[in-house]
Phi, psi and omega in degrees: 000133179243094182256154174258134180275174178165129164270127170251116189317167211272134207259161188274156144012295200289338155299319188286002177260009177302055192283133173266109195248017174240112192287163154285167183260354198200149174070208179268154211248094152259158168225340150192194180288340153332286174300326172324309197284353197257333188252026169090016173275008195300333206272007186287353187265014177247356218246162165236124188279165168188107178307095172238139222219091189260095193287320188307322167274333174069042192219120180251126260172095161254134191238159158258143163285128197254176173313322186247141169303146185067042159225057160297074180266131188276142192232337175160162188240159161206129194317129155229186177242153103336170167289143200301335199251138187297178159092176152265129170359101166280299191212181157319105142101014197263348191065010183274139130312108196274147220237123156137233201236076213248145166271159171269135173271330184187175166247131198245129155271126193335288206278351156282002184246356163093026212239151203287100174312322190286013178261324193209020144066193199266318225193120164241182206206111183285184125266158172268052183284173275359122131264162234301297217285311153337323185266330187317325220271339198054045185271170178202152182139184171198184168081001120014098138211190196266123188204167179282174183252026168082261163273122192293342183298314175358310185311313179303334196263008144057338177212083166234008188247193215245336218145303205275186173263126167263135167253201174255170180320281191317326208269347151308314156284288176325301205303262191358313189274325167314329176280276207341305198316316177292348177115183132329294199278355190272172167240121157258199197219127182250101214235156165229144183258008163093019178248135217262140172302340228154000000 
């Protein structure tokens, strides 16, 4: 079982401008914290999320954290894709997925950065790869983020990425509009417990 931890900071300004104007067919409908709240997310603005991340399973599972250990709640799973090479992140250019606790540094929309959507999809969620205990470690690399995967088939191919985590398009928005729902100024958590697929 694999998850990559990771935290995620609190999303900038350019999140709260996200409108979604094409639904998904399927799961939940967000469009901002409103809808959040019509479908029973209210209590989420009290709450700290945290993205575990299971390479082994090719499954990412967004939680709320409870106070007490087992007092957790899955808010929803999601199919992902991986790094093309097994293991945890070493260095530049290994193609690993890195395993451990990381915050989200920002939110990017794809098509205002000029950026290859069929690569990454609408919206990524950067990470803080390296992070301190990484550099201890002497890991090395960036660009470490949460992004759609362009063509959702990709997803089916389970180890197709560079490093980073693929969602399906639509479900990269839900995450996105689901964090968006907590504020600006809140922090979330992209968390792993570090036990490796490989």
């Amino acid at each position: 079982i694999l998850l990559v931890t990771g935290m995620l900071a609190g999303l900038s300004a350019q999140a709260q401008k996200v409108s979604v104007k094409t639904v998904p067919q399927q799961g939940i409908v967000a469009k901002d914290s409103t809808d959040l709240k019509m479908e029973g997310f209210a209590s989420l603005e009290q709450e700290v999320i945290a993205i575990y991340i299971d390479k082994s399973k090719m499954q990412a599972e967004l939680k709320t954290l409870g106070e007490e250990p087992g007092d957790e709640k899955t808010i929803r799973s999601f199919q992902i894709a991986i790094g093309k090479s097994r293991g945890d992140k070493q260095k530049e250019g290994d193609n690993k997925t890195p395993e451990g606790i990381y915050f989200t540094n920002s939110l990017i929309d794809i098509e205002d950065q000029n950026l290859p959507e069929s690569k990454y999809g609408p919206y990524a969620l950067t990470l803080n790869f390296p992070n301190p205990i990484d550099r201890l470690h002497r890991k090395t690399g960036y660009g470490i983020w949460l992004h759609g995967a362009g063509n959702d088939e990709r997803i089916q191919e389970k180890t197709t990425t560079e490093g980073c985590v693929a969602f399906y398009n639509d479900e990269i928005v839900k995450l996105n509009n689901i964090g968006s729902a907590y504020g600006r100024n809140k922090r979330r958590v992209v968390f792993n417990p570090g036990i490796s697929a490989g």
